[in-house]
C-alpha positions in Angstrom: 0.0 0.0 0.0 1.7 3.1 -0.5 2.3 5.9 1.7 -0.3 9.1 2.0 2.8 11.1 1.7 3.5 9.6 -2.3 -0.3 10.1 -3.0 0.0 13.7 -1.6 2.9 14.4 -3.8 0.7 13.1 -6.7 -2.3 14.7 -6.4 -4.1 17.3 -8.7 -4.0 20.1 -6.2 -0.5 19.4 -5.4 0.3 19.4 -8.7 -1.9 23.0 -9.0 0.1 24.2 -6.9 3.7 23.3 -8.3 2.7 24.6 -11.6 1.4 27.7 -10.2 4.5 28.7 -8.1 6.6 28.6 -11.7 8.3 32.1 -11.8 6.5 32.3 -15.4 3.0 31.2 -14.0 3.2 34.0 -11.6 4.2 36.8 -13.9 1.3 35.9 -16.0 -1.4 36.1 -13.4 0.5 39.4 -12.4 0.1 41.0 -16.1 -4.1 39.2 -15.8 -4.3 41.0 -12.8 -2.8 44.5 -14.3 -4.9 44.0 -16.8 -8.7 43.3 -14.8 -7.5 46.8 -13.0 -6.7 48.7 -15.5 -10.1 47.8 -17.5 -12.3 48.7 -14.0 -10.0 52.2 -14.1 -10.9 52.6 -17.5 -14.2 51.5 -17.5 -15.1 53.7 -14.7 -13.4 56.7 -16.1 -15.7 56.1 -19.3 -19.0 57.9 -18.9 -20.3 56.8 -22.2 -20.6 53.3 -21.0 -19.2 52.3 -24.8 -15.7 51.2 -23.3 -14.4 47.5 -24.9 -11.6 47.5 -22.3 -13.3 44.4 -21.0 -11.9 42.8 -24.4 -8.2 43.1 -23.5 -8.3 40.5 -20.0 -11.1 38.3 -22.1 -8.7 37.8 -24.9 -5.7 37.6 -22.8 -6.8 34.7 -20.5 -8.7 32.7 -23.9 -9.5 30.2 -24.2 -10.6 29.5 -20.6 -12.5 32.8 -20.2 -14.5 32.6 -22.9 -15.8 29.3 -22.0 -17.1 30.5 -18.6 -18.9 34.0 -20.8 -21.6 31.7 -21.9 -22.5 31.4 -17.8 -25.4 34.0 -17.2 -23.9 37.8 -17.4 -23.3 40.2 -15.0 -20.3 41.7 -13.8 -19.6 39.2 -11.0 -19.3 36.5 -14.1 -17.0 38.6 -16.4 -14.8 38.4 -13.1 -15.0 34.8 -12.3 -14.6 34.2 -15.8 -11.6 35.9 -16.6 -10.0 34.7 -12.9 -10.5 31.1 -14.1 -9.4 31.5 -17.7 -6.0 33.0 -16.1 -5.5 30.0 -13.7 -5.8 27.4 -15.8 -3.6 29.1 -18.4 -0.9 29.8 -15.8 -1.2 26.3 -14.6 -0.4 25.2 -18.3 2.4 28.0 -18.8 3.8 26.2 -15.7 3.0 23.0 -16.7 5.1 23.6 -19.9 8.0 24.9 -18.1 8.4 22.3 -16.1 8.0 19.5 -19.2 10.7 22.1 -20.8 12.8 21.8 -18.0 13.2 18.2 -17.1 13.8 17.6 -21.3 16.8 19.3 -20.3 17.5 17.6 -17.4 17.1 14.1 -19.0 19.4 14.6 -21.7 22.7 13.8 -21.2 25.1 15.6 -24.1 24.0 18.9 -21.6 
């Protein structure tokens, strides 16, 4: 039977949370965060109510947050949309750079 701490090590969260704490992974929620404030600065500022700064975060976590648009609309959802669609694309970013980095690791000419 193996130990809890080897299914720990293995498990989804766990692994969340590795590929999250990528120095990569972080700077891209940073610039998704930037991002969500500067289109609430903007979008207040606006008094037209005509502002498509609400694209820029949309487009820049895609394709997560567009899945989660379809959800019933509001400003609480374009939120909760674009915070999911930039957690699961940090998690691949980090994901990636991981995979990248043990390639490296692996080969032995290096």
């Amino acid at each position: 039977m193996p130990s809890t701490d080897a299914n720990a090590a293995s498990s989804p969260l766990h692994r969340l949370g590795r590929n999250l704490r990528n120095p990569f992974a972080l700077g891209y929620l940073a610039l998704c965060v930037a991002l969500l404030v500067w289109t609430v600065v903007v979008s207040v500022m606006d008094d037209s109510g005509e502002s498509m700064a609400g694209v820029v975060p949309v487009l820049a976590t895609a394709p997560g947050s567009l899945v989660f648009l379809v959800l019933p609309d509001g400003k609480a959802m374009f939120f909760v949309a674009v915070a999911i669609g930039a957690l699961v694309n940090a998690s691949v970013i980090g994901w990636c750079v991981r995979a990248l980095r043990r390639g490296n690791q692996a080969d032995p000419t290096r």
